[in-house]
N, C-alpha and C positions, 0 to 999 in steps of 0.2 A: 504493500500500500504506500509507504514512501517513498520508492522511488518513482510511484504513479501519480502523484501530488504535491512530490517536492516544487518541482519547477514553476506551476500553473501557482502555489502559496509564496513561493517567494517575487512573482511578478507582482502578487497585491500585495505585498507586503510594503514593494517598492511603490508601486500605484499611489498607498494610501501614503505615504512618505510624503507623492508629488504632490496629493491633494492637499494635504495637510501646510506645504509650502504655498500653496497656488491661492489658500484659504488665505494665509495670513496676508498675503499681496492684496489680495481682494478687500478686504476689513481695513487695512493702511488705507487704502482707495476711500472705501465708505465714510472711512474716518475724514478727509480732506474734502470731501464734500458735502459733512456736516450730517451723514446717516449715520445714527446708532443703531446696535448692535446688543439686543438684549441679553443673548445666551448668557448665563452662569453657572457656573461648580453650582450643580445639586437646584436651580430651579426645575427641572425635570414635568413641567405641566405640559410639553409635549409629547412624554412619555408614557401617554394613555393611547398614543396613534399605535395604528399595525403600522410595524417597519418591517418593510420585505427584503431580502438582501438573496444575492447567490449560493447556491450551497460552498461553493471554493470559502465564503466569508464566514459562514457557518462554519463550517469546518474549524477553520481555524481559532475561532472564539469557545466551541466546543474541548478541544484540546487543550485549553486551560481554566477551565472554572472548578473551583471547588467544591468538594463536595455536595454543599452546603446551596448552591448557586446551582449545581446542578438536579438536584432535589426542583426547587423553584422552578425552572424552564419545565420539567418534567409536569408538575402539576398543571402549571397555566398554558401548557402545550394540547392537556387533556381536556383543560376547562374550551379552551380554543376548537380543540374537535368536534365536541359535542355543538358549542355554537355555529360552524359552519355547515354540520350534518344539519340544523336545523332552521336556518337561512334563505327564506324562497327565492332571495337575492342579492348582488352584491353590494348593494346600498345598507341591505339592513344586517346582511354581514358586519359590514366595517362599524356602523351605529350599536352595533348589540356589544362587537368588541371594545366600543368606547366605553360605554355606559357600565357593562357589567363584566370586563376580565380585569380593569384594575391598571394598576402602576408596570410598567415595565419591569421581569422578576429578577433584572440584573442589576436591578438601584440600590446600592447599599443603605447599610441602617441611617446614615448624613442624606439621602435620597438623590446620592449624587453616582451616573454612573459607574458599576462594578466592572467595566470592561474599557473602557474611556481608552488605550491603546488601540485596542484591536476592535474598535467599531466601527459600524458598516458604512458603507458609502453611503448608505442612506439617512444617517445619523450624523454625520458628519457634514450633510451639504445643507440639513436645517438650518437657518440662521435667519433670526425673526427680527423683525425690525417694529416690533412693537411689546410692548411688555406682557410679559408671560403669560398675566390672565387672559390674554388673547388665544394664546395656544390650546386652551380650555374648553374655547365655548365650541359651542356644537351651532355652528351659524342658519344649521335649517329650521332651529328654537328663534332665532332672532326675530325681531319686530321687524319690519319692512322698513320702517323711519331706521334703526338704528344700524340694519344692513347697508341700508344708503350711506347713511351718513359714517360708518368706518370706511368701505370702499370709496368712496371720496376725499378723502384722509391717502389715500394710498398713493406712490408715486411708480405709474407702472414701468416706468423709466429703470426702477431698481430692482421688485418684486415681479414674484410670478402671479400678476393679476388675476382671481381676485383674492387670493391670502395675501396677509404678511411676511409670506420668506422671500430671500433674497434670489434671486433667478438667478443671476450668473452661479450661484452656487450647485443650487439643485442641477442644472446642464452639466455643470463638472460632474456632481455627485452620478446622474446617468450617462456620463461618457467614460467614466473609469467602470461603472459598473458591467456598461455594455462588453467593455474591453474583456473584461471579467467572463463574460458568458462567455464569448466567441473564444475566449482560449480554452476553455471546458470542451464546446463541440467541438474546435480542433483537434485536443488531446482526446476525445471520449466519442466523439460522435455527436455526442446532446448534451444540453443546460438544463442544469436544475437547479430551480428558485426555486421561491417562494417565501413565507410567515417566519422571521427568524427563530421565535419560538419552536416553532415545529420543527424544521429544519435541525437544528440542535437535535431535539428532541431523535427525529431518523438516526442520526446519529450513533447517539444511545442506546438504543432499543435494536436497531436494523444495524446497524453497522455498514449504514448507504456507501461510505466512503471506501469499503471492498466489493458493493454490489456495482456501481459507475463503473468501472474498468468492462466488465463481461458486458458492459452493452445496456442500452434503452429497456431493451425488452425484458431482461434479466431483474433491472429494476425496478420498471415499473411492476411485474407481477409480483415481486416480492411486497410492494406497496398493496397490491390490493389485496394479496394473502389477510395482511395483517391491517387490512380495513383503512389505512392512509391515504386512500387515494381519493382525496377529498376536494371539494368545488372550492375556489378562493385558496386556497394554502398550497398550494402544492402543484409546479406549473416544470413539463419537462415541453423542451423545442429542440429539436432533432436537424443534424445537418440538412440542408436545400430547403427547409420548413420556412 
């Protein structure tokens, strides 16, 4: 399994290196044009979204949690299945997962990031330009006056209109990610995403990271053996697809 993973983890390893340079270049930018930049150690109120990441990113966050963390992914990977098996769609997927799976189960007891190295492109490209309790609300509860009136507040110059995050970010965060997949199918044939939760979770349980190498089909039936092969979490794309 190492020498089938080496390679494709130390490319994101590097990736997240660049992003992380490209990030701070960006925020200097922000800075000199008078945009703040809310993020903090342990604000975490947008650690109630589904963050989906590559298995390559999984993988490697899986290979080092503790015990203790990995317990956590496990439970809120289960509480997660149950809500996508029950989901007539992906609206109320993602609303059921806001509302009722909780915090992100990798926030430590400060509620501040347990993995804050090795986290995902998709974590990493968030960057809100308005105070926290923004990253909270659920804008489909909004008043019509007050949905106005935030999105007019917004400069789409900077954001991915119509949230608060910073678009040149989120574009980096799906261009390194994308780079991410295509060297999966290169090496593998197919990409597998999906629910970072889960993802872990395969991990764990299945041991995906020996079933990838034997092929698509290898994997995916090992997914439906053991009932993972679920709507919204769990997304495989196969070379020419």
């Amino acid at each position: 399994m190492q020498d089938d993973w080496r390679q494709i983890k130390e490319q994101v390893r590097r990736d997240q290196e660049a992003f992380d340079r490209h990030s701070a270049r960006l925020l200097e930018a922000l800075t000199r044009r008078g945009v703040a930049v809310y993020c903090r150690r342990g604000c975490r109120k947008c650690c109630t979204l589904t963050v989906n990441a590559t298995f390559v990113e999984a993988l490697g966050i899986a290979q080092c949690l503790t015990p203790e963390q990995g317990a956590a992914v496990a439970t809120h990977a289960s509480r997660l299945s149950e809500i996508a098996s029950a989901a007539k769609d992906f609206k109320e997927y993602l609303r059921t997962c806001r509302t009722h799976l909780g915090f992100c189960p990798l926030l430590d007891a400060d509620g501040a990031c347990g993995i804050y190295p090795v986290r995902p492109f998709a974590c990493r490209a968030l960057l809100s330009t308005r105070d926290s309790d923004w990253c909270a609300v659920d804008f489909s509860c909004l008043h019509p006056a007050e949905k106005q009136a935030f999105m007019s507040g917004l400069d789409p110059s900077v954001v991915a209109f119509p949230t608060h995050y910073v678009a040149a970010a989120q574009d980096l965060g799906r261009e390194f990610e994308e780079r991410t997949a295509a060297a999966m199918i290169k090496r593998f044939g197919f990409s597998l995403r999906g629910n970072l939760s889960f993802l872990i979770s395969l991990e764990q349980q299945l041991g995906v990271s020996e079933l990838v190498p034997q092929g698509l089909e290898v994997t995916r039936r090992a997914l439906i053996r053991a009932g993972f092969d679920l709507p919204f979490v769990v997304h495989m794309e196969s070379l020419g697809a």
